[in-house]
TORSETI-823840 format. One line per field, with one value per atom (N, C-alpha, C): residue number from 1; y, z, x; atom name; residue in three letters; chain. Coordinates in steps of 0.05 Angstrom, whole numbers, always signed. Layout:
nr (NUM,...)
c2 (Y,...)
c3 (Z,...)
c1 (X,...)
atom (CA,...)
rest (ALA,...)
kette (A,...)
//
This chain:
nr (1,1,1,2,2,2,3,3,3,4,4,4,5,5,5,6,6,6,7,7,7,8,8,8,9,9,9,10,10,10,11,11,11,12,12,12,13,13,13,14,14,14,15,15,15,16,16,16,17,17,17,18,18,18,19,19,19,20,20,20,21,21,21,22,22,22,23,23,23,24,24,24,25,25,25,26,26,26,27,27,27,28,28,28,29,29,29,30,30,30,31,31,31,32,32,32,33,33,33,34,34,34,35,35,35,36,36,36,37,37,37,38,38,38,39,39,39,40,40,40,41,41,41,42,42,42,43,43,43,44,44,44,45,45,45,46,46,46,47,47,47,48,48,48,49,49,49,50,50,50,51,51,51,52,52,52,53,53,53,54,54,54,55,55,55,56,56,56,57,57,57,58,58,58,59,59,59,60,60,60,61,61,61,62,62,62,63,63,63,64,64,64,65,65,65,66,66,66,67,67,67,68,68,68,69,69,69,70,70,70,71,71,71,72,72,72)
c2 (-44,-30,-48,-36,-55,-48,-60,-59,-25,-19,+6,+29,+28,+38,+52,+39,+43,+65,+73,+101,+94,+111,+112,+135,+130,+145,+137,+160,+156,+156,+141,+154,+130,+137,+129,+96,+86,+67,+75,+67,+81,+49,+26,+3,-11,-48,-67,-90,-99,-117,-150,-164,-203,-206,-220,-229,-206,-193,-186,-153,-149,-121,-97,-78,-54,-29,-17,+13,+26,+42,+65,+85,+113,+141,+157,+164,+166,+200,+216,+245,+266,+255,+268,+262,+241,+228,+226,+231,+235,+206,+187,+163,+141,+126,+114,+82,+73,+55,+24,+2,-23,-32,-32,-33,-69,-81,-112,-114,-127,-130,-146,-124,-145,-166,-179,-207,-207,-188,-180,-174,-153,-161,-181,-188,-220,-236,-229,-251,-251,-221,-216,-200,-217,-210,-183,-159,-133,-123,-121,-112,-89,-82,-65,-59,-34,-27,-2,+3,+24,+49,+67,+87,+90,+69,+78,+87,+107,+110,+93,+88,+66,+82,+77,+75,+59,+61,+46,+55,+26,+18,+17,+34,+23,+26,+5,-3,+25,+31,+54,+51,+29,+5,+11,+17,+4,+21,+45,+58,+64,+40,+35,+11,-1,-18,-13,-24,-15,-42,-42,-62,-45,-57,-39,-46,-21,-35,-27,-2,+1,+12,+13,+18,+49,+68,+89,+104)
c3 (-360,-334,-312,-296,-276,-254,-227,-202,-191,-201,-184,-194,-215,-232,-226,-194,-184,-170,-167,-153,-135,-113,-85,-83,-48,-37,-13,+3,+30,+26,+43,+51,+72,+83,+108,+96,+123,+116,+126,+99,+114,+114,+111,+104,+105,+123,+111,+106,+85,+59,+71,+58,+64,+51,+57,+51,+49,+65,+76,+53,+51,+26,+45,+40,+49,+30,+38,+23,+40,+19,+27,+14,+28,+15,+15,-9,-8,-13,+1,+2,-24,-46,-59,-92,-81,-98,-81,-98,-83,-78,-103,-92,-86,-62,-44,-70,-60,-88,-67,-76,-64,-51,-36,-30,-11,-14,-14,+3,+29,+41,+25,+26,+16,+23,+9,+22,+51,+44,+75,+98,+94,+117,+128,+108,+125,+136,+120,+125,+160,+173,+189,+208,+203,+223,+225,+210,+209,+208,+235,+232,+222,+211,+196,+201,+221,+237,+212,+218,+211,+224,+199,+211,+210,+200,+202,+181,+180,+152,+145,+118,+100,+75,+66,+36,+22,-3,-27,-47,-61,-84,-102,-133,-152,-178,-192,-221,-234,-254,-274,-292,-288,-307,-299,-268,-259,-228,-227,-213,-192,-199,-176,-155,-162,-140,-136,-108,-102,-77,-67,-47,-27,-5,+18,+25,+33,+44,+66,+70,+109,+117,+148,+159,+173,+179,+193,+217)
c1 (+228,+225,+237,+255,+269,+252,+251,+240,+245,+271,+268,+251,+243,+223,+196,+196,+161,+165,+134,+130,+120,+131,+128,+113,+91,+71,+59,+57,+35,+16,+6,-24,-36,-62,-76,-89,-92,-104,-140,-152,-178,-208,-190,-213,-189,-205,-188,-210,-196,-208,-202,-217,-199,-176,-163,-136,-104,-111,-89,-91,-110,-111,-131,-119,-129,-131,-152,-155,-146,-131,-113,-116,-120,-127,-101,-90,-72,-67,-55,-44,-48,-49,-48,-77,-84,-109,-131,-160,-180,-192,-189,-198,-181,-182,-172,-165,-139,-137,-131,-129,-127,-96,-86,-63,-56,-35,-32,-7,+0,+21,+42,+60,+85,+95,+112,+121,+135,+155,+173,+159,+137,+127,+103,+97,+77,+94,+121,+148,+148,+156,+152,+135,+107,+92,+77,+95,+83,+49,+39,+16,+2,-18,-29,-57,-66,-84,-102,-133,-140,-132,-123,-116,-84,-69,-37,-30,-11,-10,+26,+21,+37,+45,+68,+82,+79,+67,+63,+76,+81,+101,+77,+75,+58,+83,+63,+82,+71,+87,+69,+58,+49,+32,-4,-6,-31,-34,-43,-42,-64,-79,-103,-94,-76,-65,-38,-37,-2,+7,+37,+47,+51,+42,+49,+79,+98,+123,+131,+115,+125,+107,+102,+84,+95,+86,+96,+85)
atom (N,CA,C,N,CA,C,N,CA,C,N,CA,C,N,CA,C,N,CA,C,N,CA,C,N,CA,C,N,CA,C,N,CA,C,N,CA,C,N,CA,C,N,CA,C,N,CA,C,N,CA,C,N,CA,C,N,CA,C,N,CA,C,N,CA,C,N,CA,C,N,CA,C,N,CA,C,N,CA,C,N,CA,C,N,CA,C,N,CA,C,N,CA,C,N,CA,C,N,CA,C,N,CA,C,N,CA,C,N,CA,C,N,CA,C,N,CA,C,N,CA,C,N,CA,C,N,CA,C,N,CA,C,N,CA,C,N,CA,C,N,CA,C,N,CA,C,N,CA,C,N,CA,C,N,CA,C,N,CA,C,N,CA,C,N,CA,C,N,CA,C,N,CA,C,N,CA,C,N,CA,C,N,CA,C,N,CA,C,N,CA,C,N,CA,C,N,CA,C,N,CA,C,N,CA,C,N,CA,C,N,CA,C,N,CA,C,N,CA,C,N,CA,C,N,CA,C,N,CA,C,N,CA,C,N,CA,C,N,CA,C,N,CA,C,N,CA,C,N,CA,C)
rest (UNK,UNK,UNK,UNK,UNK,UNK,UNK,UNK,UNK,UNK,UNK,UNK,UNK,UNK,UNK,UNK,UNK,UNK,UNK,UNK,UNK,UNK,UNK,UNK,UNK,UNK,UNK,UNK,UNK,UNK,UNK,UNK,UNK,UNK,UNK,UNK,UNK,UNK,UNK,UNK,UNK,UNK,UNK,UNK,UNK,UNK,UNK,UNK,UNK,UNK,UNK,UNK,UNK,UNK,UNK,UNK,UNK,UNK,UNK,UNK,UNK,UNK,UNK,UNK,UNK,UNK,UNK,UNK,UNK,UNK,UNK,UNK,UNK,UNK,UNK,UNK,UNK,UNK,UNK,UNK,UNK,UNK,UNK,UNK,UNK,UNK,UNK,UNK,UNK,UNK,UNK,UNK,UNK,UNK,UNK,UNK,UNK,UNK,UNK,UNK,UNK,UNK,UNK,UNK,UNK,UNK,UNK,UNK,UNK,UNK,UNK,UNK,UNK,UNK,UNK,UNK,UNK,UNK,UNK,UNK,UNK,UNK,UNK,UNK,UNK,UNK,UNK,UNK,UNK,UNK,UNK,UNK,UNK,UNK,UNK,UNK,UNK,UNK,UNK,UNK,UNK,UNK,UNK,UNK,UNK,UNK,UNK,UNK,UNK,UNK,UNK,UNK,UNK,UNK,UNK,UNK,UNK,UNK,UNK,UNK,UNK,UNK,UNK,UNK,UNK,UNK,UNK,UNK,UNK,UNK,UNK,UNK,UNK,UNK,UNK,UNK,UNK,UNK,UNK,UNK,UNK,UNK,UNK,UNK,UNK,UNK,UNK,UNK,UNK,UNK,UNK,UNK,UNK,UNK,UNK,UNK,UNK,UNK,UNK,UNK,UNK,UNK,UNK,UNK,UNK,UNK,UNK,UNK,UNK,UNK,UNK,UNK,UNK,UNK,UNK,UNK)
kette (A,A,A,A,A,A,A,A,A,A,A,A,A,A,A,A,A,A,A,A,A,A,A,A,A,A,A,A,A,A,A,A,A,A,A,A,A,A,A,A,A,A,A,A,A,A,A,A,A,A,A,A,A,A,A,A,A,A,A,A,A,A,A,A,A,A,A,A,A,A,A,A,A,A,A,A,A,A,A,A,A,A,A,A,A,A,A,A,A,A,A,A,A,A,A,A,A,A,A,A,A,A,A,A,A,A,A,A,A,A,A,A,A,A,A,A,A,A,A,A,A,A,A,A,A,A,A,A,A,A,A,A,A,A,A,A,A,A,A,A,A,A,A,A,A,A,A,A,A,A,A,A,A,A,A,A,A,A,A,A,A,A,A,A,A,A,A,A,A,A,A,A,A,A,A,A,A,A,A,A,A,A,A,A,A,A,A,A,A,A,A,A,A,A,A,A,A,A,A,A,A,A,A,A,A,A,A,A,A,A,A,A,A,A,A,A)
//
């Protein structure tokens, strides 16, 4: 499985967790799964409020966690 491999998805931020991890409820699933700031943006500063909604990257390995990669 190469990197481009992962599945992409919206959804809200509805909880934030310690260390930089947030629950996110996502558009199309009823329960809200653990979502983890990517490197790029801690790289730069990208803040992440309750209530914004974000795109997540999950492996198709493990579909209760995902990387956040943009904020919207």
């Amino acid at each position: 499985m190469a990197k481009e491999d992962s599945i992409k998805l919206e959804g809200k931020v509805v909880d934030v967790l310690p260390n930089a991890m947030f629950r996110v409820k996502l558009d199309n699933m009823e329960n809200p799964i653990t979502g983890v700031i990517s490197g790029k943006m801690r790289q730069h500063n990208i803040k992440i409020l309750l209530g914004d909604r974000v795109e997540v990257d999950f492996s198709p390995y493990d579909l209760t966690r995902g990387r956040i990669t943009r904020r919207k």
